[in-house]
C-alpha positions as CSV (number, residue, x, y, z in Angstrom):
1,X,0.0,0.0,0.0
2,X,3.1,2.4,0.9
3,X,4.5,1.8,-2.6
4,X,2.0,2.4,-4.4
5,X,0.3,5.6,-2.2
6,X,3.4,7.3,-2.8
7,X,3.8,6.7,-6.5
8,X,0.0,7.9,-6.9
9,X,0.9,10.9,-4.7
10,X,3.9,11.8,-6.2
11,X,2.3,11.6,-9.8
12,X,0.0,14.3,-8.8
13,X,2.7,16.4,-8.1
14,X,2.6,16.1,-4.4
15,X,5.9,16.6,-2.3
16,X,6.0,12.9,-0.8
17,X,8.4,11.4,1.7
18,X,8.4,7.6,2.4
19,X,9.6,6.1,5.7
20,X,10.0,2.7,6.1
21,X,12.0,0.5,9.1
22,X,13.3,-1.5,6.6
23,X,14.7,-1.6,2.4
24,X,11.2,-2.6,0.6
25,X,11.3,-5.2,-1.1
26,X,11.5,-7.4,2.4
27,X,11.0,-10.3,4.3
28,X,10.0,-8.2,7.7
29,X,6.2,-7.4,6.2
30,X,3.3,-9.0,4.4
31,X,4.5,-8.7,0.9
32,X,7.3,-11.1,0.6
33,X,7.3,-15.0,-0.8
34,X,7.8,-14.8,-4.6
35,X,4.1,-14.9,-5.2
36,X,0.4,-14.1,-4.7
37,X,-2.5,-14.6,-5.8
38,X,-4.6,-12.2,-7.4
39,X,-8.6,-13.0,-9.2
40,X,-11.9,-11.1,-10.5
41,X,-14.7,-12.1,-8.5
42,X,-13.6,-11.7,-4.7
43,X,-15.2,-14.2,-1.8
44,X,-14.5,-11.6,0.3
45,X,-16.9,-9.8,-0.9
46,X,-18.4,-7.9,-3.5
47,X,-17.2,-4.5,-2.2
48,X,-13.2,-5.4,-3.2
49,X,-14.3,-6.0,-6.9
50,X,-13.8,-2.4,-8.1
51,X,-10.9,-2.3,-6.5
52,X,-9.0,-5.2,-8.1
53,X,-10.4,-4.2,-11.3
54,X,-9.0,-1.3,-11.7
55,X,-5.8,-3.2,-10.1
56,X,-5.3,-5.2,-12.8
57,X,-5.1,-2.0,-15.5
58,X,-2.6,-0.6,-12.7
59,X,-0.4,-3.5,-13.2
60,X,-0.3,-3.5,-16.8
61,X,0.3,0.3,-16.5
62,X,3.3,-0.1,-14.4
63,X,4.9,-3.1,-16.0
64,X,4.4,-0.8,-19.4
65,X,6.3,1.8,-17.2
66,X,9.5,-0.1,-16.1
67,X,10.0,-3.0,-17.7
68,X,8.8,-5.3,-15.0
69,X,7.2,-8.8,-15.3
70,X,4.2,-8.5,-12.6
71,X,1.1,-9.6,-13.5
72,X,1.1,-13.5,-14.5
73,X,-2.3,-14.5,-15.8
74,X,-2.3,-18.8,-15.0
75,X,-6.4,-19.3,-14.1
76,X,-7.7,-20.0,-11.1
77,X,-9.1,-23.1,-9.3
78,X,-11.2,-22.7,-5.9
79,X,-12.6,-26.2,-5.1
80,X,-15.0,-26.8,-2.1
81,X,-18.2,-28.5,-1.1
82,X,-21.0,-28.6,1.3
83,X,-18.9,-30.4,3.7
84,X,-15.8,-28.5,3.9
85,X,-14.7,-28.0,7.5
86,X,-12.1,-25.1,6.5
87,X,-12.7,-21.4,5.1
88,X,-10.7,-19.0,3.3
89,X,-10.9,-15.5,5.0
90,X,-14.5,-15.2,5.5
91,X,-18.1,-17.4,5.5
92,X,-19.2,-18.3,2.0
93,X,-16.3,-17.9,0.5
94,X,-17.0,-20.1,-2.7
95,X,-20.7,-18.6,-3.3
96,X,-19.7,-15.0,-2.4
97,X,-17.1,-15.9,-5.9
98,X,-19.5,-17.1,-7.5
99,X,-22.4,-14.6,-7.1
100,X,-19.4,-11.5,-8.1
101,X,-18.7,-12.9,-11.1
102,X,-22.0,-13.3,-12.5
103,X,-22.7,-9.6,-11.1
104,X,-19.7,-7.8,-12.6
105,X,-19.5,-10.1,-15.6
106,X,-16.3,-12.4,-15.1
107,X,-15.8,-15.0,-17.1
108,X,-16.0,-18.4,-15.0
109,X,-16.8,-22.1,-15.3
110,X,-18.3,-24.5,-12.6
111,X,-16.9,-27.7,-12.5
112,X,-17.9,-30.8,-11.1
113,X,-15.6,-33.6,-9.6
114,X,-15.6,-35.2,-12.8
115,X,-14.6,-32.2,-14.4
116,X,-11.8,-31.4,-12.0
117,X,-10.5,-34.9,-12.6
118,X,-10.1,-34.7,-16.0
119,X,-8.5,-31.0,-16.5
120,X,-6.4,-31.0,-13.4
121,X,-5.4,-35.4,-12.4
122,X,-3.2,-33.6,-9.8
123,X,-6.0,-33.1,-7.2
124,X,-7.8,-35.8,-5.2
125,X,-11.2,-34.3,-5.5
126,X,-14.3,-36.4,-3.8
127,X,-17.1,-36.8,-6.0
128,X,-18.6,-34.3,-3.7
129,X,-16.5,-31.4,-4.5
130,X,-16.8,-29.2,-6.9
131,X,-15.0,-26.0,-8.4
132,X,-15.2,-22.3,-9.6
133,X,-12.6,-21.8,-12.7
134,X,-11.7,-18.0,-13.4
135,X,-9.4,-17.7,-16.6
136,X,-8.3,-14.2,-15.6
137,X,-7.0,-15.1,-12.5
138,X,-3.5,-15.5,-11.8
139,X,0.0,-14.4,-9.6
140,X,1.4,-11.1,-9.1
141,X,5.4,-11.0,-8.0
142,X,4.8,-8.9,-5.2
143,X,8.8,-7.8,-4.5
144,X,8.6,-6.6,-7.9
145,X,5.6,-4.8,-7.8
146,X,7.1,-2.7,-4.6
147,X,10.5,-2.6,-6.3
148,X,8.4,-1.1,-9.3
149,X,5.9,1.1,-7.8
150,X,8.8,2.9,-5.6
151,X,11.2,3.2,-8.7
152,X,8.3,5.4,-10.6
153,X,7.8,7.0,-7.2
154,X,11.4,8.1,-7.4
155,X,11.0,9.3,-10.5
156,X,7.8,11.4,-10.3
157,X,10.3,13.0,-7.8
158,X,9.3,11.1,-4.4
159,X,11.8,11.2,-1.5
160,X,12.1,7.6,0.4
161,X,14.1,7.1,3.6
162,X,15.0,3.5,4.2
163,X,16.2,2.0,7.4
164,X,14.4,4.6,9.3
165,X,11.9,3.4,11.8
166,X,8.5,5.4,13.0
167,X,8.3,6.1,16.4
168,X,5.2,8.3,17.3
169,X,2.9,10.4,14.9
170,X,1.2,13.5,16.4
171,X,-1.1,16.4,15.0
172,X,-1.4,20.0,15.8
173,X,-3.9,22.1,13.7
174,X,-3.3,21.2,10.1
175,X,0.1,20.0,10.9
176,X,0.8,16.4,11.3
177,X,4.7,15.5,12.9
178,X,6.4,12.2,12.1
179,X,9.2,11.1,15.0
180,X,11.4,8.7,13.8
181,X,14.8,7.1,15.3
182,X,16.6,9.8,13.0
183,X,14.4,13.1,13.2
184,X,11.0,14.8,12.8
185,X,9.1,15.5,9.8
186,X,6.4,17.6,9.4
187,X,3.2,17.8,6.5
188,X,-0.4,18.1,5.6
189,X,-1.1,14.6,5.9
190,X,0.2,11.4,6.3
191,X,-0.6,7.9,4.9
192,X,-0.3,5.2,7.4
193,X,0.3,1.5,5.9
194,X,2.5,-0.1,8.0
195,X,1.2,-3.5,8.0
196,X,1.5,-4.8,11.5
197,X,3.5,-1.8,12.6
198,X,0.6,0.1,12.3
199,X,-0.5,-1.9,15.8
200,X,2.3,0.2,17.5
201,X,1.3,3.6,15.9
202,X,-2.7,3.4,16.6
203,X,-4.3,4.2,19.7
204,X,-5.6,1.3,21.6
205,X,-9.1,1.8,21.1
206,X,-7.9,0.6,17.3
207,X,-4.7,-1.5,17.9
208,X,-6.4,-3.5,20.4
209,X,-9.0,-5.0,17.3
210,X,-6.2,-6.1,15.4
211,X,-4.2,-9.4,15.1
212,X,-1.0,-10.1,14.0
213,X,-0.2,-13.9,12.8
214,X,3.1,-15.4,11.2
215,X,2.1,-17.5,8.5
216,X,4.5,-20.1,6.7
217,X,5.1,-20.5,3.1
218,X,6.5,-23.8,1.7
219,X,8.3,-24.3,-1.3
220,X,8.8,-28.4,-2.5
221,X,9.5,-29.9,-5.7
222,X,6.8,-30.9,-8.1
223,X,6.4,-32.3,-11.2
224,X,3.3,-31.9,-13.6
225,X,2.9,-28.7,-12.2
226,X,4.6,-26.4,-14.8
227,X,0.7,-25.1,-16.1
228,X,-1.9,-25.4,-13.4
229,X,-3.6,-22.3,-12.2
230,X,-3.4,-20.8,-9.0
231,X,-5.6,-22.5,-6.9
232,X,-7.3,-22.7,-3.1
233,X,-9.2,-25.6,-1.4
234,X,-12.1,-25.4,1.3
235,X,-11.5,-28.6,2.4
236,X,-13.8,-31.6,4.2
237,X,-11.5,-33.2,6.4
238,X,-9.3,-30.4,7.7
239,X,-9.5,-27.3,10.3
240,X,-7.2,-25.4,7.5
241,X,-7.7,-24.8,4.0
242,X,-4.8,-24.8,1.3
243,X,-3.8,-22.7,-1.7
244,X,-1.3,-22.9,-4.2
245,X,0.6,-22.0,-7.7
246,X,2.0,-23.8,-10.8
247,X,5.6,-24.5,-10.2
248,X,8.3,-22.0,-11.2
249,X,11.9,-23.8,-11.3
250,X,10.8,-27.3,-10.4
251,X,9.5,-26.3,-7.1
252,X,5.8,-25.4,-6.3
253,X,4.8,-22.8,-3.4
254,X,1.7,-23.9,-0.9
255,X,0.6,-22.8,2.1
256,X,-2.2,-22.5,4.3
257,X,-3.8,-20.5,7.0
258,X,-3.0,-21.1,10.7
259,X,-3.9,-18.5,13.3
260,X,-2.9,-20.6,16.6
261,X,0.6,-21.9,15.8
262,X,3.1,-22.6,13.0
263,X,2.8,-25.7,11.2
264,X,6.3,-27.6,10.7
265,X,6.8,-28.3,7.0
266,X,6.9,-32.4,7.6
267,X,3.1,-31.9,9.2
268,X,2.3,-29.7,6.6
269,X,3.5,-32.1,3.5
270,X,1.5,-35.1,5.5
271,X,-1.7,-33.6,6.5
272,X,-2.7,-30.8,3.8
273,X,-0.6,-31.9,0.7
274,X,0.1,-35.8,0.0
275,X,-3.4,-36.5,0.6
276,X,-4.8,-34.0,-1.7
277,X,-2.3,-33.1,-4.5
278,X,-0.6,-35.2,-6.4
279,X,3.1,-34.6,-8.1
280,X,4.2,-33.1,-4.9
281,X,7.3,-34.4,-3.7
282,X,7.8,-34.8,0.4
283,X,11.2,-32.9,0.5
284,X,10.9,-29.1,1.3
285,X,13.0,-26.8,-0.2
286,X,12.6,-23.5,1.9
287,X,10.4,-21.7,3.9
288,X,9.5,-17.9,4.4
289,X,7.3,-16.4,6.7
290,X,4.9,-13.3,6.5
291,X,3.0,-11.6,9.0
292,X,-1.0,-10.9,8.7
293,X,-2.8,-8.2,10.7
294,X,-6.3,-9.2,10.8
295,X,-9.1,-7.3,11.9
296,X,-12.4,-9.1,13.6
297,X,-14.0,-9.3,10.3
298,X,-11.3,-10.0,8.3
299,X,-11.8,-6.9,6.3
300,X,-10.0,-3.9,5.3
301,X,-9.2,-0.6,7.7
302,X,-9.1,1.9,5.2
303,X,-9.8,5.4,6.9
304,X,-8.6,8.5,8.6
305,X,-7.5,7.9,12.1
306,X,-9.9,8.5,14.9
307,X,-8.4,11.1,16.5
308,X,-6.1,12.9,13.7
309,X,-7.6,14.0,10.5
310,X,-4.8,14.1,9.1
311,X,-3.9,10.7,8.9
312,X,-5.1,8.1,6.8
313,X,-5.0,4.8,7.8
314,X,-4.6,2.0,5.4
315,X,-3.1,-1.2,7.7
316,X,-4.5,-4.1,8.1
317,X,-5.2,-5.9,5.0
318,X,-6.3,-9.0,6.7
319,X,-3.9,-11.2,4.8
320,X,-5.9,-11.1,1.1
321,X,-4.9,-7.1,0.3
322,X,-2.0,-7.2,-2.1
323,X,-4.0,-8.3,-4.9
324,X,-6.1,-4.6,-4.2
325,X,-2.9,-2.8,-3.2
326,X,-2.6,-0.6,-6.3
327,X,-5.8,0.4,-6.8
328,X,-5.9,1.6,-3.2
329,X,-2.7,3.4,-3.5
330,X,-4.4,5.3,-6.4
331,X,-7.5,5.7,-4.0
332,X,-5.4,7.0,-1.5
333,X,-4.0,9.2,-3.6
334,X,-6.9,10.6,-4.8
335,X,-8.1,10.9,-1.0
336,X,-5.3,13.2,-0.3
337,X,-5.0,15.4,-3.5
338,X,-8.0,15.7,-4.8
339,X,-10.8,15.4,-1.1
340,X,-12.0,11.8,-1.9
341,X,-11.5,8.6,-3.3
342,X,-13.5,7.7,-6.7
343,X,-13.8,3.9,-5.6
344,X,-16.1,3.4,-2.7
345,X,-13.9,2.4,0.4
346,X,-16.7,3.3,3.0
347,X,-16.8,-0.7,3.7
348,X,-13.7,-0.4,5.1
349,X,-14.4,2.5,7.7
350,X,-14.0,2.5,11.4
351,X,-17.4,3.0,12.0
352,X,-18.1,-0.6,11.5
353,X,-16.6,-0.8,15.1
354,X,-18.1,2.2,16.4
355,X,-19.1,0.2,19.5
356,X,-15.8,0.0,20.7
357,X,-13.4,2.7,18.7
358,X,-14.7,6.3,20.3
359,X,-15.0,8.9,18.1
């Protein structure tokens, strides 16, 4: 969200500085692991489907921009059934997909087991299962969509500070002050979308509805592979879903979704993947962590902070926001220069928790 906030910004001729604790691209956030996956019609909900739309011309825009491969267009595969004990993000997942794409048009297919069988052998689908195929779907390489984003950033004239860690933000009048472990700053308005740092710079009224996980990525080598789609699994017999992508290099990446503990890479390979996906082999190559900050509902925060104007808050993503994150940099943007955003990002206001965040 940084990245691409201060591209927007500093397109519209804005005098931007971005601060982060770290050298983005890194592995300290919730951007890193080679892949993700992006798709059309959002289980999520209905409300995010504007927002990766105009995503997806983003990307193009940007790889036209710099040269950068980002945007990898594979399919996708969501299989679940009527039994499935697992969930990805929210309830109704599956038919929330389904019911967006017929609303905004995507193309799709439904599959049946049979169906899922014969097109993709490599998953053990029961004859109860079925599947939602989107064509469009596919991976963006999130490093370089940062890397990207804050080169153009650069360019449009952007200042970035690296290595430089927020301590405390503050506001008096229209002035907002940044304290970092080098010095102050001081502007109209500031853009907060610091992943799980943001915990640290909210008040507690805010921080206290948010959850920070580490979740595990897994890398093993696979054969047969090379051209599936990027896919995720509700499934029956499991507390945790899994997702994947086609293999890039001989290995393929999976994961899943644990909110209580790490799973090791032997238990993950012998619970979640030999009995459901085929061509995987049982020797795991690496692993990488990222962090998700969740909020109650899984949703978006996307608005100014409750007790400074000038600040817009755009952390926590709720582990499913990378695939949005350039549209709601431009959004941002927008916010900023121009007095409002032309996407609709009221769904994601504080006053959803207006029982227990004061105004």
């Amino acid at each position: 969200m940084g990245s691409a906030a201060a591209w927007q910004l500093a397109k519209r001729g804005q005098r931007i500085i971005g601060i982060d604790a770290y050298a983005p691209p890194h592995i300290h956030g919730s951007h890193c692991g080679e892949t993700r996956i992006t798709r059309k019609a959002i289980g999520e909900g209905e409300a995010y489907v504007p927002l990766v739309l105009r995503a997806y011309d983003l990307w193009r825009e940007i790889e036209e921009a710099t040269g950068e491969s980002l945007l990898e267009v594979t399919g996708g595969l969501w299989i679940s059934s009527e039994k499935r004990q697992s969930e990805v993000h929210v309830a109704n997942f599956f038919d929330t997909t389904v019911s967006a794409a017929r609303r905004f048009g995507i193309a799709h297919e439904l599959l049946d087991a049979e169906a899922i069988r014969r097109r993709f052998p490599v998953f053990n689908v029961r004859d109860d299962e079925h599947a939602y195929f989107e064509p469009e779907a596919g991976f963006l390489r999130p490093e370089a969509c940062v890397r990207a984003q804050l080169e153009l950033a650069v360019r449009a004239g952007a200042t970035v500070r690296f290595g430089e860690r927020v301590q405390r933000i503050a506001q008096q009048g229209d002035a907002v002050r940044v304290f970092t472990d080098r010095g102050e700053y001081e502007a109209g308005q500031v853009v907060l979308s610091a992943g799980a740092g943001a915990v640290e710079l909210l008040p507690a009224a805010v921080s206290r509805l948010l959850t920070v996980t580490r979740q595990v990525l897994y890398w093993f080598e696979a054969k047969g592979h090379e051209e599936l789609p990027v896919w995720i699994w509700e499934l029956q017999d499991r507390r945790h879903g899994i997702y994947g992508f086609p293999s890039l290099g001989g290995l393929t990446k999976l994961s899943t979704e644990s909110y209580s503990r790490e799973i090791p890479a032997a238990e993950m390979y012998a619970s979640l993947v030999a009995p459901h996906v085929n061509g995987v082999g049982e020797r795991c190559v690496k692993t990488m962590t990222c962090l998700y900050t969740a909020t109650p509902d899984f949703h978006f925060l996307i608005d100014r902070h409750p007790a400074m104007d000038g600040v817009l808050v755009a952390s926590p993503c709720s582990g499913h926001g990378f695939k949005h994150s350039a549209a709601i940099g431009e959004a941002l943007a927008q916010w900023v220069a121009e007095g409002r955003p032309k996407l609709d990002l009221s769904p994601f206001s504080l006053a959803r928790f207006a029982n227990v965040v004061p105004a």
